[in-house]
DRENFI-584711 format. One line per 8 residues: their letters; for each residue x, y, z of N, C-alpha, C, CB. Coordinates in pm, whole numbers. Glycine has a CB too. Layout:
<rs>
A) X,Y,Z,X,Y,Z,X,Y,Z,X,Y,Z; ...
</rs>
This chain:
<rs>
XXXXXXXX) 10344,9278,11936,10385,9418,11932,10293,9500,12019,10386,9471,11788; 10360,9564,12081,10270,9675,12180,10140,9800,12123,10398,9776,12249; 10074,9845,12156,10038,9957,12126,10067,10073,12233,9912,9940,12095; 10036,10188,12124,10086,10338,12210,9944,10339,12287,10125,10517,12093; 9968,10452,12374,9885,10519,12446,9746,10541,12367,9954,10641,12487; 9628,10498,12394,9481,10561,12328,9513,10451,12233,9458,10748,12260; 9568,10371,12127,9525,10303,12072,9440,10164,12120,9608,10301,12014; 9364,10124,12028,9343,10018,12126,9292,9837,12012,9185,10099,12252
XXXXXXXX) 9336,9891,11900,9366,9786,11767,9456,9801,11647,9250,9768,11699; 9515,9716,11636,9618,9731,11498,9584,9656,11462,9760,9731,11482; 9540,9718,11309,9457,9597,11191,9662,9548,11150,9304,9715,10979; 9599,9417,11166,9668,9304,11073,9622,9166,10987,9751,9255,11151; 9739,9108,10942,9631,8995,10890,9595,8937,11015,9690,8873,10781; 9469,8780,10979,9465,8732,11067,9538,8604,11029,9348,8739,11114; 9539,8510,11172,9634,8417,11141,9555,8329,11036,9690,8339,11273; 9473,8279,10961,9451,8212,10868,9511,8286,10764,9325,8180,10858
XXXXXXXX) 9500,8420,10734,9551,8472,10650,9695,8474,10607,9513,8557,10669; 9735,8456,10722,9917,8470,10721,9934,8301,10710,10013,8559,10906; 9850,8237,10767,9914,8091,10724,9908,8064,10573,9834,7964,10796; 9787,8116,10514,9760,8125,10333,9874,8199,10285,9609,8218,10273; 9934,8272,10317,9988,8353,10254,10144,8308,10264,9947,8484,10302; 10206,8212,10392,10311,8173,10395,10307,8057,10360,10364,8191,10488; 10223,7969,10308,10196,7831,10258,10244,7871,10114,10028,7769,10275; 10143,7939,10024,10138,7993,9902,10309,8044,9853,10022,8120,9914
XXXXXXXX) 10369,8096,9972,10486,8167,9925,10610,8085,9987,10482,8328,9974; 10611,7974,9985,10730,7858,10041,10784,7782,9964,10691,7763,10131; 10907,7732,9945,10937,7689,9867,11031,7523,9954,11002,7811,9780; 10996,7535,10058,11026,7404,10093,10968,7386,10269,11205,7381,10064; 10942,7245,10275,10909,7230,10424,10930,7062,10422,10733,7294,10475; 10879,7072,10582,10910,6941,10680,10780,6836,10641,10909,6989,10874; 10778,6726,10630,10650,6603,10680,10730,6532,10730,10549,6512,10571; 10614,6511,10840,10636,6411,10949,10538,6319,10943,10639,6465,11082
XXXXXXXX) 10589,6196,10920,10491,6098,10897,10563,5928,10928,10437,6125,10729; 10503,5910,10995,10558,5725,11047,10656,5728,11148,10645,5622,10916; 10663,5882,11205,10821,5862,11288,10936,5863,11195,10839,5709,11372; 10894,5922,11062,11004,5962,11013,11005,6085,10970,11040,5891,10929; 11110,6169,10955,11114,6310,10907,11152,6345,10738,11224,6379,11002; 11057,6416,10653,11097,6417,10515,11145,6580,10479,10962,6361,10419; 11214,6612,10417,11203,6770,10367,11230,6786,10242,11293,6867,10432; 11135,6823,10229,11062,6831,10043,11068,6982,9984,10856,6786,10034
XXXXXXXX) 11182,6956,9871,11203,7110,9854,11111,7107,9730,11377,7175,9830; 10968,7213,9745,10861,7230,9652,10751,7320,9718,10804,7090,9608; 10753,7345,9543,10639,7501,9627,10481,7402,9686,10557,7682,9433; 10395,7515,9732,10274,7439,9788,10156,7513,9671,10243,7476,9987; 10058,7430,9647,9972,7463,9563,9877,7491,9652,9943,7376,9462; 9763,7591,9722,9693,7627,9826,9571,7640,9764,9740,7740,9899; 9446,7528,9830,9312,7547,9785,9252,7543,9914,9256,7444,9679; 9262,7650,9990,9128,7650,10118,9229,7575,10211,8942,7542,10083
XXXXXXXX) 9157,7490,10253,9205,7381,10375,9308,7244,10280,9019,7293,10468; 9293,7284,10150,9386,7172,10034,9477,7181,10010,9367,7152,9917; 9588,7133,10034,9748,7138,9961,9747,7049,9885,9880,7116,10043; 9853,7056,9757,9916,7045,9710,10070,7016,9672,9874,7083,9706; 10140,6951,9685,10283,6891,9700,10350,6843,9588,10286,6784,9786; 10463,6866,9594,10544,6744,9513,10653,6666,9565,10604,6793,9399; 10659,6551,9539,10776,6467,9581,10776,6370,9485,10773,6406,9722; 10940,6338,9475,10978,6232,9388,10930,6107,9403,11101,6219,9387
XXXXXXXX) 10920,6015,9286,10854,5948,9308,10886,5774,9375,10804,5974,9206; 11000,5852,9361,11136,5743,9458,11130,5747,9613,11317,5804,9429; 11104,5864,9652,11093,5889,9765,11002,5814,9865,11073,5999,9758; 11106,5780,9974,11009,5718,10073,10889,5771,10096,11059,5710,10189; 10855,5914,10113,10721,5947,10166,10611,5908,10044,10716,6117,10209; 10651,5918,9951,10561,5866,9823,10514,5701,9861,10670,5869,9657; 10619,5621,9892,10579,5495,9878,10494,5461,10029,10717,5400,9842; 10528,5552,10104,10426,5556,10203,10273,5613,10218,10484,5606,10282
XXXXXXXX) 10293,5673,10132,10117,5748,10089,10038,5673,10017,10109,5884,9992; 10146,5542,9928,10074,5429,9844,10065,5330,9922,10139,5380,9720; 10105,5340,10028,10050,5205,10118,9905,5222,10200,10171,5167,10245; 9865,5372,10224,9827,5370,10309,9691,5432,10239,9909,5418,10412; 9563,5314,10259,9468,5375,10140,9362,5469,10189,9388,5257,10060; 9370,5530,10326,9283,5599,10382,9327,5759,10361,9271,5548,10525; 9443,5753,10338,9586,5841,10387,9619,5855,10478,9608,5951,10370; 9765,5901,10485,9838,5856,10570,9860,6005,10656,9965,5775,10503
XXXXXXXX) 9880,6004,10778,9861,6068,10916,9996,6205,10908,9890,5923,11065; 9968,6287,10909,10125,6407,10864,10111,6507,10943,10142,6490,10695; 10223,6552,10984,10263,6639,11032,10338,6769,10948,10324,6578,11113; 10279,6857,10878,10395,6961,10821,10449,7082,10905,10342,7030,10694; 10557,7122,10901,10636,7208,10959,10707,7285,10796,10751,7117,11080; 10651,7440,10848,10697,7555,10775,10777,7649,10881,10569,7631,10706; 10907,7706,10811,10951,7785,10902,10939,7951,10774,11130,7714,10975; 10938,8040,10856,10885,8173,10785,11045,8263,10842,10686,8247,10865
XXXXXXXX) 11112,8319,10740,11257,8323,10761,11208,8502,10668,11391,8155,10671; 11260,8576,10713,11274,8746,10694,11327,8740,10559,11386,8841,10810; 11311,8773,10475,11391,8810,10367,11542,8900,10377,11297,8882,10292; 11506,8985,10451,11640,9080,10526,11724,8982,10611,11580,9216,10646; 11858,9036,10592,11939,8986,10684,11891,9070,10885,12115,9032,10601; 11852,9035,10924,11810,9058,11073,11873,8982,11149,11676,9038,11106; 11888,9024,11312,11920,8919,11404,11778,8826,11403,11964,8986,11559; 11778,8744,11425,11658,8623,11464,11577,8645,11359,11564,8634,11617
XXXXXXXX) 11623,8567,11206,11526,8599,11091,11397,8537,11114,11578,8551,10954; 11380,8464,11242,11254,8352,11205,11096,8428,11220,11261,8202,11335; 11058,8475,11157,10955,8543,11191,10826,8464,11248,10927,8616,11081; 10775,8362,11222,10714,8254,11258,10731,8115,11232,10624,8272,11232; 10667,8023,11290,10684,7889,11219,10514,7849,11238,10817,7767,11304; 10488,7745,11110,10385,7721,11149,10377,7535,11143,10288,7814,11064; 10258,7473,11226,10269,7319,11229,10129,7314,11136,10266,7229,11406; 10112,7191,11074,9966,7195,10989,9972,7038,11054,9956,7231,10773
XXXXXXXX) 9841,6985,11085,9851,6804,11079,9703,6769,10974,9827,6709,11291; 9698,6688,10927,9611,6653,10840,9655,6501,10794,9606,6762,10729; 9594,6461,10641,9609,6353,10592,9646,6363,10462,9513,6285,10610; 9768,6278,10430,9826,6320,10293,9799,6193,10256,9983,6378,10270; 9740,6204,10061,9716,6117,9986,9815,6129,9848,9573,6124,9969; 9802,6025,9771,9855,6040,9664,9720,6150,9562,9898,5875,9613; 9792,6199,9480,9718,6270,9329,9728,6195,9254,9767,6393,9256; 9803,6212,9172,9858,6177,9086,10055,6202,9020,9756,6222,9025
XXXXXXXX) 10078,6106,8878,10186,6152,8865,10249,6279,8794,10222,6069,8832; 10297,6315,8811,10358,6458,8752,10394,6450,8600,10502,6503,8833; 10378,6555,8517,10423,6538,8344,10557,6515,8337,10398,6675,8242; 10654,6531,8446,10809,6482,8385,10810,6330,8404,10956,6553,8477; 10698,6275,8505,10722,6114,8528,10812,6040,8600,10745,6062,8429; 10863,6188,8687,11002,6150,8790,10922,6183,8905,11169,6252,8777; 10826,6289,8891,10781,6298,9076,10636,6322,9058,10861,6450,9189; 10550,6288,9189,10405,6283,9194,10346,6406,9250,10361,6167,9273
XXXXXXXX) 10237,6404,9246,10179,6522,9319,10101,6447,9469,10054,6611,9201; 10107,6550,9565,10062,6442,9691,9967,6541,9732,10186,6386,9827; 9812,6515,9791,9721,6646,9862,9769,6616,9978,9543,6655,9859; 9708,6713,10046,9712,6697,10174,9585,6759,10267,9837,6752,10207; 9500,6720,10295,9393,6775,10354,9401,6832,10505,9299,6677,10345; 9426,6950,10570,9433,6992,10680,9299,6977,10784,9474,7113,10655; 9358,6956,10906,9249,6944,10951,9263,7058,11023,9214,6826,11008; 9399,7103,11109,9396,7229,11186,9553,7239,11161,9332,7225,11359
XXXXXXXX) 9566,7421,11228,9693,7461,11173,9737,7545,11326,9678,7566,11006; 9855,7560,11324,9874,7637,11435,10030,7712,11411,9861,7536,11571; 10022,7864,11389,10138,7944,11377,10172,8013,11533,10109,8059,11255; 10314,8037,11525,10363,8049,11640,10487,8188,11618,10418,7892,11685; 10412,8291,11699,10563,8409,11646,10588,8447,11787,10527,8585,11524; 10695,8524,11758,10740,8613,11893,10592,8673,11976,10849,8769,11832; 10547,8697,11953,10431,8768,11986,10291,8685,12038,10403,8845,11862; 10274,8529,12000,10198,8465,12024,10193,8336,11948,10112,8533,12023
XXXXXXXX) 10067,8256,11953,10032,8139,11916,9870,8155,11839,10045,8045,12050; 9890,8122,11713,9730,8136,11719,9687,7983,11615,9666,8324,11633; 9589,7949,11660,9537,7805,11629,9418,7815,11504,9465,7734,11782; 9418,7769,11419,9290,7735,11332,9223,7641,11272,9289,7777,11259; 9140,7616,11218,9061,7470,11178,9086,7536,11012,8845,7434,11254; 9052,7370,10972,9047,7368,10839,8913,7445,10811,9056,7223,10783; 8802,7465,10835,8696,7590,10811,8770,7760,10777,8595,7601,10975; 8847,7753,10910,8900,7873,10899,8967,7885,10747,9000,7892,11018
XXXXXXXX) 9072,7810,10714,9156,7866,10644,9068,7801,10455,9341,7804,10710; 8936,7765,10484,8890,7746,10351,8801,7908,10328,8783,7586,10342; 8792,7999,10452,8686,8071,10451,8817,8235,10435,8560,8033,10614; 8903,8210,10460,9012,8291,10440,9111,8308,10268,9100,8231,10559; 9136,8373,10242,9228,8428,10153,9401,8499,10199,9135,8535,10096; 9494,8477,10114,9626,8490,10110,9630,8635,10099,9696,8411,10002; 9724,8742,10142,9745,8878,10149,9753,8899,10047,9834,8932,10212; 9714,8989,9968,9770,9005,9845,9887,9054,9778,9708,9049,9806
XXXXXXXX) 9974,9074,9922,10151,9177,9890,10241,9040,9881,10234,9317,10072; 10174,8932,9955,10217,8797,10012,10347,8773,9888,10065,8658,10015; 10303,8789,9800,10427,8693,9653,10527,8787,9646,10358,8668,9450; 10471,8903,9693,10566,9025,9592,10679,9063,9740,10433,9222,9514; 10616,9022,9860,10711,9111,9981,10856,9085,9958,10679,9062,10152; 10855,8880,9956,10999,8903,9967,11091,8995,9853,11052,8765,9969; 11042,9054,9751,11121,9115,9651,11095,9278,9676,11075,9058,9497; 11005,9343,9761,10973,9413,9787,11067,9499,9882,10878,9373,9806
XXXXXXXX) 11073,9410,10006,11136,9413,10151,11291,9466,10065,11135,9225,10264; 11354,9356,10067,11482,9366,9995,11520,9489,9932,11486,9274,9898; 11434,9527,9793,11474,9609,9745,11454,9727,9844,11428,9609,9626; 11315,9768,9916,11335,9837,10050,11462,9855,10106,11268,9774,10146; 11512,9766,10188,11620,9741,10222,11770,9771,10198,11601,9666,10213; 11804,9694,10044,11932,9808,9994,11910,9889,9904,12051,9756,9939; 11816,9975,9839,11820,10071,9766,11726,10237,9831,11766,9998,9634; 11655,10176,9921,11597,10331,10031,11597,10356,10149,11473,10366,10037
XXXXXXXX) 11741,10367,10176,11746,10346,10314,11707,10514,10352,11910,10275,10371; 11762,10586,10242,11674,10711,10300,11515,10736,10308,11714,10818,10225; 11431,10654,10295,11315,10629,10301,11355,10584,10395,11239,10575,10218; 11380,10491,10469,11308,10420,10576,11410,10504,10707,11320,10216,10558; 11491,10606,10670,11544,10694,10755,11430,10807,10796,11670,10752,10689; 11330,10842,10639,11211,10939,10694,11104,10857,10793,11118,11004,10553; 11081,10750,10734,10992,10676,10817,11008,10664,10998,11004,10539,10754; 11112,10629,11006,11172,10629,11164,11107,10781,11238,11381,10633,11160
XXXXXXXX) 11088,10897,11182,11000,10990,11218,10914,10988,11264,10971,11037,11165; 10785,10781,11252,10719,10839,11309,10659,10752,11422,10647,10895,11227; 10800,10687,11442,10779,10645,11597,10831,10697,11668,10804,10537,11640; 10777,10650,11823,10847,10740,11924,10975,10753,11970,10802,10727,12019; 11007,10899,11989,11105,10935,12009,11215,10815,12099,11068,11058,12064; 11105,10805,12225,11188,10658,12307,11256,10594,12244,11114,10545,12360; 11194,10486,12155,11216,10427,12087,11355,10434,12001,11121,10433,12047; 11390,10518,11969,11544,10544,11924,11617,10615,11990,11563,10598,11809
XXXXXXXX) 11633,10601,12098,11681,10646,12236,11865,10632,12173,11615,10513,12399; 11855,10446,12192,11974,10418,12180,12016,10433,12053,11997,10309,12226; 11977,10460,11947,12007,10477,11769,12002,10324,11729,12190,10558,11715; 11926,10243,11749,11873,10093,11693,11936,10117,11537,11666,10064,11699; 11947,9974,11490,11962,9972,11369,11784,9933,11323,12094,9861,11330; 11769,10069,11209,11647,10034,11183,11628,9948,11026,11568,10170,11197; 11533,9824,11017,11547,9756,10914,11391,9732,10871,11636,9634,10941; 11365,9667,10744,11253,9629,10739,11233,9494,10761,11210,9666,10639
XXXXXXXX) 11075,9454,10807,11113,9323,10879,10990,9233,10785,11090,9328,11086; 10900,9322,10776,10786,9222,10738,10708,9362,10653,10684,9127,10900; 10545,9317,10561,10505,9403,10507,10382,9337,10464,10590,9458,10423; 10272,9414,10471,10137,9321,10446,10017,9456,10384,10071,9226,10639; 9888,9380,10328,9840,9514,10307,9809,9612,10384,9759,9512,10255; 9769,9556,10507,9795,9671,10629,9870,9736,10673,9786,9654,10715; 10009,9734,10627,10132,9832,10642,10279,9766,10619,10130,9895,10795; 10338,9812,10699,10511,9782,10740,10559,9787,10847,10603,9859,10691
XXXXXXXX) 10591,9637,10867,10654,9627,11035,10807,9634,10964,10611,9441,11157; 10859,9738,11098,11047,9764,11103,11070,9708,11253,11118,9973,11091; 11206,9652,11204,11274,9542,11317,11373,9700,11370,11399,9349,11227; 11393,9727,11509,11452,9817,11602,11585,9697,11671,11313,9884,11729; 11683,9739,11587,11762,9652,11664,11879,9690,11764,11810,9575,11578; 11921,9677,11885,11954,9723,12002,12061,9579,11979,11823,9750,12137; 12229,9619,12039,12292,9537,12115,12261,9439,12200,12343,9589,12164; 12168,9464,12259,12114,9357,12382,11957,9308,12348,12112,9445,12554
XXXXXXXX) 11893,9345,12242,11840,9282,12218,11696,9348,12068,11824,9237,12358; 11575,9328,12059,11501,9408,11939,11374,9422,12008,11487,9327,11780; 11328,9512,11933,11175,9513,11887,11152,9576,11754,11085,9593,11989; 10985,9537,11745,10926,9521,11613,10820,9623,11642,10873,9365,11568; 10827,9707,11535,10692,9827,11498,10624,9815,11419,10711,9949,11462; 10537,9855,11413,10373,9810,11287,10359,9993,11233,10139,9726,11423; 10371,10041,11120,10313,10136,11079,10210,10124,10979,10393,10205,11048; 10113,10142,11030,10014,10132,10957,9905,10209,10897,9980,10073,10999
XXXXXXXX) 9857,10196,10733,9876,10230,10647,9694,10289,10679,9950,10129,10539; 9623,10452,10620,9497,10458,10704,9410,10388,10677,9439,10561,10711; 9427,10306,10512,9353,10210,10451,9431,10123,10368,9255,10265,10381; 9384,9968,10378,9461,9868,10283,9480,9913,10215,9431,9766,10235; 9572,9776,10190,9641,9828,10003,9570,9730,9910,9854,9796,9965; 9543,9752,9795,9465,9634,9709,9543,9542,9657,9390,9679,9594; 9679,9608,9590,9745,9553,9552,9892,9637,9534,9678,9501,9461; 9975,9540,9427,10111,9646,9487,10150,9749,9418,10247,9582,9501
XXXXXXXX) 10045,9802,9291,10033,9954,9290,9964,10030,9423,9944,9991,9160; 9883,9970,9461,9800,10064,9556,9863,10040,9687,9634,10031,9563; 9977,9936,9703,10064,9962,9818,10165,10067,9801,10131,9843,9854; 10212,10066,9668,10320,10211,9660,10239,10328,9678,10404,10237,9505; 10106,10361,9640,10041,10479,9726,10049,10432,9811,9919,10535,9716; 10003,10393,9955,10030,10385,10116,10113,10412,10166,10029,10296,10173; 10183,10362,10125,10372,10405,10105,10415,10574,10119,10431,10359,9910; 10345,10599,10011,10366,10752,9942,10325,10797,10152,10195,10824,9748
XXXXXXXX) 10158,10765,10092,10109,10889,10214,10242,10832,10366,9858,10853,10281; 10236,10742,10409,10320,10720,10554,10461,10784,10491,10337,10524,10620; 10500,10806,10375,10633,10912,10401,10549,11014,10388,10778,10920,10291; 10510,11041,10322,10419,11201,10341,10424,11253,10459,10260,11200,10320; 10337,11176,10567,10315,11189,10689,10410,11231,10774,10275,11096,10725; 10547,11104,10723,10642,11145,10790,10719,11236,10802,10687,11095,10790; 10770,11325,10691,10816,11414,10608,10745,11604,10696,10743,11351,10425; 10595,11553,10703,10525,11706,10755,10522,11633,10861,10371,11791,10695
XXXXXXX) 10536,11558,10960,10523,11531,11080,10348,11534,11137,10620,11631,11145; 10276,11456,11030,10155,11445,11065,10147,11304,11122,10065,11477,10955; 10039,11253,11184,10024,11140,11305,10014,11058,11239,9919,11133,11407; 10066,10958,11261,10048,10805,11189,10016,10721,11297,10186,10740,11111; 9904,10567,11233,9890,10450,11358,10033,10405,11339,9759,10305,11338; 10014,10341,11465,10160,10247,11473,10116,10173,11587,10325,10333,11503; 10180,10035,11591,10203,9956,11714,10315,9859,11710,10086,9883,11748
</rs>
């Protein structure tokens, strides 16, 4: 995302942060392991650079993690999908490679738990590529809006659209030149990115909030003040 004139940083997360935070909040992904492809619908349990998994215990990738007593060599693939209906929901994808072992078996006795130790991670959005080590993401923490956005966004979405009609106030005029369809796209404690969507094609805005949010009472104040702002037509960051 661009910045305006005189700015010259937009606090966001960083990418360890957003990889914690889209690990933590997934409910299914890819392993790649042996030249074969698995997709394991299960949330991820996130300790630092440690996952957490489940798979049945039938499952080929299981009986391959018991063969292999060092652990076995993986590839995971997460895709990060908008909660809103948008053109091009994919907001990022990210690759993790590491070594997945067995845990143990699970209390129903139908599926196991598998770790997975990262060694490096690498997310990929419209906007860039950013790479990290397993240091990074043991020395990092998950957003704290991270669980609540997708239910957040949404309700955003179909119940205030006259909110996010004041908000449009306080980007630039340019910018809604053509009358974009304006949506919400993403949301973190540092603010609210809105997707600008154009016939021929989009962009993405960052409004951002003058101080984090702690949590998601203290994001509905942030909230408050950027309509505030918008409302008396006082200056807001944005990029």
């Amino acid at each position: 995302m661009s910045l305006p004139p005189g700015d010259t940083e937009v606090p966001e997360p960083t990418t360890a942060e957003r990889i914690l935070s889209l690990l933590g909040t997934t409910s299914s992904l890819a392993v790649r392991a042996l030249g074969e492809h698995h997709d394991l619908d299960t949330p991820v349990s996130v300790h630092g650079s440690r996952l957490r998994l489940r798979a049945p215990l039938d499952a080929p990738l299981t009986a391959a993690a018991a063969r292999a007593t060092d652990g076995l060599a993986v590839v995971l693939d997460v895709t990060d999908v908008s909660p809103v209906a948008v053109r091009d929901r994919v907001r990022a994808r990210l690759t993790l490679a590491g070594r997945l072992r067995l845990a143990h078996l699970a209390d129903d006795g139908l599926s196991v738990h598998l770790r997975v130790d990262v060694a490096h991670a690498v997310l990929a959005t419209p906007y860039g590529t950013g790479a990290v080590t397993a240091a990074d993401l043991a020395h990092a923490t998950p957003d704290p809006m991270a669980r609540h956005e997708a239910a957040m966004l949404t309700h955003f979405a179909d119940d205030h659209a006259d909110a996010l009609d004041v908000l449009t106030r306080l980007l630039d005029p340019a910018l809604l030149a053509r009358n974009p369809d304006v949506r919400p796209l993403a949301l973190d404690r540092h603010g609210l990115v809105l997707r600008l969507d154009h016939p021929d094609g989009h962009r993405d805005v960052r409004l951002v909030f003058p101080e984090p949010a702690r949590d998601v009472e203290d994001f509905g104040h942030r909230m408050h003040d950027l309509l505030t702002a918008a409302r008396y037509g006082q200056p807001a960051h944005r990029g």
